[in-house]
C-alpha positions in Angstrom: 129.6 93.5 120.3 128.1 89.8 120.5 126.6 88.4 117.9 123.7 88.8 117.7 121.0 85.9 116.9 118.8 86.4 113.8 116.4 84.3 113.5 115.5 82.6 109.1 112.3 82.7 107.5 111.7 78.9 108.5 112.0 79.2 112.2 109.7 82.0 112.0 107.5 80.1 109.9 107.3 77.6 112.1 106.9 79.7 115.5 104.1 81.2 114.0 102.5 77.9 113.4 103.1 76.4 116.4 101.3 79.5 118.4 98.3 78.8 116.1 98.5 81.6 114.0 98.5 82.0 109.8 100.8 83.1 107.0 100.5 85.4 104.3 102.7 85.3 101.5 102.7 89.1 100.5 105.2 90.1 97.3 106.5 93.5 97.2 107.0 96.5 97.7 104.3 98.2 99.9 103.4 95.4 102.2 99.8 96.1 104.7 101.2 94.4 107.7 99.6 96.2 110.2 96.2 94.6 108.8 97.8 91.3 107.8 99.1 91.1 111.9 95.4 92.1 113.0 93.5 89.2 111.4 96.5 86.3 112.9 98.3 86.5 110.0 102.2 86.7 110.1 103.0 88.4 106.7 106.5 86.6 104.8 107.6 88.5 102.0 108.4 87.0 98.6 111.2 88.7 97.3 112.1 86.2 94.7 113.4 83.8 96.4 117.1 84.1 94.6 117.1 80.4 94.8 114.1 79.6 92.8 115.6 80.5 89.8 112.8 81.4 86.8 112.7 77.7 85.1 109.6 76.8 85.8 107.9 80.0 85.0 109.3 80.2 81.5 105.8 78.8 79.9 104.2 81.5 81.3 106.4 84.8 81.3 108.2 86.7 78.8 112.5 86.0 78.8 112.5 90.1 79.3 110.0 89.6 82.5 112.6 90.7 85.6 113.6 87.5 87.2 112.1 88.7 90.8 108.5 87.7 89.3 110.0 84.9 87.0 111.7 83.5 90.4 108.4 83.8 92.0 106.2 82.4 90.3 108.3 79.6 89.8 108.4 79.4 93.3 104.7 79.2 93.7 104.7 76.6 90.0 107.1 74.4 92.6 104.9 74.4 95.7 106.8 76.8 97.6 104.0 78.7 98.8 101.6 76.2 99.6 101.5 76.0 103.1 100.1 80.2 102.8 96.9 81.3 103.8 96.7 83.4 101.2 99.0 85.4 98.5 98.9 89.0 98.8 100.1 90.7 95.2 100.5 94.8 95.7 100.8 96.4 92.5 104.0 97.4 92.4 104.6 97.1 88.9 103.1 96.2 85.6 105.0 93.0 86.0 103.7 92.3 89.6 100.2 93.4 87.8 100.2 90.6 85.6 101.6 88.3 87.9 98.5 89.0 90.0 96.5 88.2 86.8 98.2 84.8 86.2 98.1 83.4 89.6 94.1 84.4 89.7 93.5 83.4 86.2 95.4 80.4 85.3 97.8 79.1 87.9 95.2 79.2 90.5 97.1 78.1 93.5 95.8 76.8 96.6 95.9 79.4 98.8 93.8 82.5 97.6 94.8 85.4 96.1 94.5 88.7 96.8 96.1 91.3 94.5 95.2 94.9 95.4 96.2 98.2 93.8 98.3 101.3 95.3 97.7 104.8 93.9 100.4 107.0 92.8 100.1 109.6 94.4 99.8 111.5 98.0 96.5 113.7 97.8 93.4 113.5 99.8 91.6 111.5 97.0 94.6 109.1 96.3 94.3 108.1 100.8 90.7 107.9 100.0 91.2 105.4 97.0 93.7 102.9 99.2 91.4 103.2 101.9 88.2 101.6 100.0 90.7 98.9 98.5 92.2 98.7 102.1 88.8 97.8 103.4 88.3 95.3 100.6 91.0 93.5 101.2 90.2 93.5 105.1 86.7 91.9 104.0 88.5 88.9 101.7 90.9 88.5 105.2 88.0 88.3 107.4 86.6 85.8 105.4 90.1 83.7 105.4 90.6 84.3 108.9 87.1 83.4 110.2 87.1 86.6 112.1 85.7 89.8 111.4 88.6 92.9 112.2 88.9 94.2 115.4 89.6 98.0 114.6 91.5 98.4 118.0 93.7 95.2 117.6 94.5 97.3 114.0 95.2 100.1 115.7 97.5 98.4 118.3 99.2 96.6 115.4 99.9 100.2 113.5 101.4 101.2 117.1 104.0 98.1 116.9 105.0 98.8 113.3 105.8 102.9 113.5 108.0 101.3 116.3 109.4 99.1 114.4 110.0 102.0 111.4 111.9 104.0 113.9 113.8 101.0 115.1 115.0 100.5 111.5 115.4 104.2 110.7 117.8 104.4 114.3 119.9 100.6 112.7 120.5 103.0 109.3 121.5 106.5 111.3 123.4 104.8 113.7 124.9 102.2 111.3 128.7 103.3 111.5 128.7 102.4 115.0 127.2 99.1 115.4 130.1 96.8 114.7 128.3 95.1 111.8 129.4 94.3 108.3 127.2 95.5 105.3 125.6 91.7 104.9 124.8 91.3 108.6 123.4 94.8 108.7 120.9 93.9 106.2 120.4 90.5 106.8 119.5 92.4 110.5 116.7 95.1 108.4 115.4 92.8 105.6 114.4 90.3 109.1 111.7 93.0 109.3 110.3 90.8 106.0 109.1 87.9 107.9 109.6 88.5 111.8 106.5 90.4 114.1 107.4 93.6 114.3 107.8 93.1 118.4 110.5 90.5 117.6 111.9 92.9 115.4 112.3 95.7 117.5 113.8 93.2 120.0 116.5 92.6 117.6 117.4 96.3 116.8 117.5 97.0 120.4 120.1 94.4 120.9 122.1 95.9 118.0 121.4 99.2 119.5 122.4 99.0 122.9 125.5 97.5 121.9 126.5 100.6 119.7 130.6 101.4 120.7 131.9 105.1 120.6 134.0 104.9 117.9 132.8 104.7 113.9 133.3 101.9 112.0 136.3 102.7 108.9 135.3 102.7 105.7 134.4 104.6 102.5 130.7 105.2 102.9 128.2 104.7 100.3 124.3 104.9 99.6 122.6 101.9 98.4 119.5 102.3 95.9 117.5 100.0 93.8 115.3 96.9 94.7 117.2 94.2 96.7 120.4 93.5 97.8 120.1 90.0 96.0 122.6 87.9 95.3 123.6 88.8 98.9 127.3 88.4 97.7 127.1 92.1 96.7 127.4 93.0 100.6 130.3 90.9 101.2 131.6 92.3 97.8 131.6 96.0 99.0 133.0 94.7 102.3 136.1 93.4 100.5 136.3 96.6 98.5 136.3 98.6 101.7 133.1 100.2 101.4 130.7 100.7 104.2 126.4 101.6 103.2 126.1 104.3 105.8 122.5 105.3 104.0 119.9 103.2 102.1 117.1 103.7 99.4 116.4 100.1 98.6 112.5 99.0 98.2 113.7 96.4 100.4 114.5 98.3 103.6 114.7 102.3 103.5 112.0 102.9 101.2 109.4 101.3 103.2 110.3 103.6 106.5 106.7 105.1 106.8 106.0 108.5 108.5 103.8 108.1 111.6 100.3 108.9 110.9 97.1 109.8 112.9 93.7 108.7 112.5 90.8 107.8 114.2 89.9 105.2 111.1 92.3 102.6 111.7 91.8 101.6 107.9 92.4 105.2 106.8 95.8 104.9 108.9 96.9 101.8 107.2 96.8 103.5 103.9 98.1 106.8 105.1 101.0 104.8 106.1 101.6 103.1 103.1 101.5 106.6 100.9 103.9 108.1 103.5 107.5 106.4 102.9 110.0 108.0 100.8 110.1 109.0 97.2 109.9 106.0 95.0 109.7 104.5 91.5 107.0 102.3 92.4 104.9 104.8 93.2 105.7 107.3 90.2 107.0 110.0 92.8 108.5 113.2 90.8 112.1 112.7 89.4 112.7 115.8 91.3 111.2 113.7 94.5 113.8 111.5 94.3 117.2 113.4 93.6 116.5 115.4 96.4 115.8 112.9 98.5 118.8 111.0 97.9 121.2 114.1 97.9 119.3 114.2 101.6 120.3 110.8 102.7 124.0 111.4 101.4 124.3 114.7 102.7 122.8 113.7 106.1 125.2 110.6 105.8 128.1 111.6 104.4 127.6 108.9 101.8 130.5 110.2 98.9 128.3 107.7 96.2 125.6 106.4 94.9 125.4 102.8 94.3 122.4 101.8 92.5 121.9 97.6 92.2 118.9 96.9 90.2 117.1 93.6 89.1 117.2 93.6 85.0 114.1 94.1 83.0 113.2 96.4 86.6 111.1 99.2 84.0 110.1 101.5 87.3 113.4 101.5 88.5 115.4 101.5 84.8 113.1 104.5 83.8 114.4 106.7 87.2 117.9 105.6 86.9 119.2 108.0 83.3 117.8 111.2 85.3 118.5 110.2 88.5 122.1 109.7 87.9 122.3 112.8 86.0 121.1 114.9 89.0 122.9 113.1 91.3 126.4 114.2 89.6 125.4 117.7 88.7 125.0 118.2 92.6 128.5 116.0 92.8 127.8 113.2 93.9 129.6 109.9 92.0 127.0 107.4 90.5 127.5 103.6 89.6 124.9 101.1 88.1 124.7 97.6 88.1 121.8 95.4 87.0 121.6 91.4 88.0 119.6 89.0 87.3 118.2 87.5 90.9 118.9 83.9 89.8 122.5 84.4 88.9 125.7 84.6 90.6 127.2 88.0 91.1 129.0 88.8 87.4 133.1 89.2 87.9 132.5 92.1 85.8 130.0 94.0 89.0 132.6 92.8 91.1 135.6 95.1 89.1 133.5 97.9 89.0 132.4 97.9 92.8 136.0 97.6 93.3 137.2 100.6 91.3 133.9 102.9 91.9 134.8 102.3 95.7 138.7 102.8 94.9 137.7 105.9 93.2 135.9 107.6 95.7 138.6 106.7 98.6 
């Protein structure tokens, strides 16, 4: 197929700006873009960066804080974020919580910030709860944006995202056929962090269209866990001979919402957002997610699990004893490795990607 053209988190940056329109810096995992999109806001997500490091945030952070919040924040301490309109901080975490706290309370950035809470769980009161805080944080846009939201242009912007969740849901199912290694095929889904969903879907079609008859070789794995970051790990289970033909990261697979139907565009927003797949963030069931994931390999044909977390992760640490343990009792090979964002890909990860991929050939 030819190659196909993926546009970086600068040039998108700077399209946005040159059409006029806004940013929001939004850190994970569940990320409102739908509303961010409706009040001119073209939502980037913070996802460390890797290359931050955590240096600068050591004054105000615990050395057992996981370096995706340590990388962050220093990020922000260095400036990184200041050309934002504002910071959106979901709480993801009790680390993400307290981020929130400190960039409100005593870093104080430039652009505002605007932390907001998501319920853990799926019943009629818990869609109720996101709703109000959806409509709060709506109200603090509308007073950045100058503008007060246009419940169609929300509902037209929900449209263009459950496209775009199918779009990235077809790049998984269809992954064996597409002719791309495992880096390009997420640097291709995690473009959904920073690109309009429109140019997104644009992207997947390409990849799509271009699908060949005959699958891709390799051994096929599932990914879990947080991020693919350092990105090295794709190229490392491309050396191995591995191919990810299913994904549970909070990154990409996680965040494929159901398509929901309301005639409250802010009760939509947050229906979406409660609707993706079983995850630690949201303290689903452990039950939740071992069936899920014996889904996604079955469905697959994934052979193992590969679970890459970020140290000091606690939602994702607390899953992973059980999780493994259910996994293999319904015979499916587990491996776990835990890096810090900021560092190099240890030789030692490297050996054992190599002989966990050996060992299922």
């Amino acid at each position: 197929m030819a190659p196909i053209s993926i546009p970086g988190r600068r040039e998108a940056i700077e399209d946005q700006r040159a059409a006029g329109g806004g940013l929001a810096a939004v850190f994970p995992v569940h990320n409102p873009r739908a509303l961010l999109r409706s009040f001119g806001l073209l939502p980037v997500e913070v996802w460390g960066p890797p290359s931050a490091r955590g240096d600068r945030a050591a004054a105000h952070l615990q050395a057992y804080t996981c370096s995706l919040v340590r990388c962050g924040l220093s990020f922000v301490l260095a400036g990184g974020l200041d050309r934002a309109d504002c910071i959106v901080v979901p709480h993801a975490c009790d680390s993400l919580q307290g981020l929130g706290s400190l960039l409100l309370d005593f870093v104080k950035p430039s652009p505002p910030v605007l932390p907001y809470y998501l319920p853990r769980g799926e019943r009629d009161v818990d869609r109720a709860y996101l709703t109000a805080e959806i409509e709060s944080l709506a109200e603090r846009l509308a007073r950045i944006a100058g503008r007060e939201l246009d419940r169609a242009e929300l509902h037209a912007r929900l449209d263009r995202e459950e496209q775009a969740d199918r779009a990235a849901a077809a790049l998984i199912d269809d992954r064996r056929r597409l002719g791309l290694s495992n880096r390009r095929l997420y640097e291709l889904l995690r473009s959904r962090e920073y690109l309009p969903a429109e140019r997104f879907c644009a992207l997947a079609d390409s990849a799509l269209e271009a699908r060949g008859e005959m699958e891709a070789a390799g051994v096929p794995v599932l990914l879990s866990g947080l991020v693919p970051e350092p990105a090295s790990v794709l190229d490392a289970l491309d050396a191995a001979g591995a191919c990810v033909v299913a994904d549970d990261m909070a990154c990409a697979g996680r965040r494929i919402y159901r398509a929901c139907a309301f005639d409250d565009p802010l009760e939509r927003q947050a229906a979406r957002l409660l609707s993706g797949p079983p995850d630690s963030t949201r303290d689903c069931s452990m039950g939740a997610r071992v069936a899920h994931l014996c889904e996604l390999a079955e469905r697959s044909g994934a052979r193992g699990v590969i679970f890459f977390d970020v140290k000091f992760c606690e939602p994702e640490l607390f899953y992973l004893p059980r999780l493994q343990a259910g996994l293999r009792e319904a015979g499916l090979a587990c491996l776990a490795c835990e890096v810090d964002l900021a560092d190099a890909l240890p030789d030692q990860i490297l050996t054992r990607l190599e002989a966990f991929v050996e060992m299922l050939s």
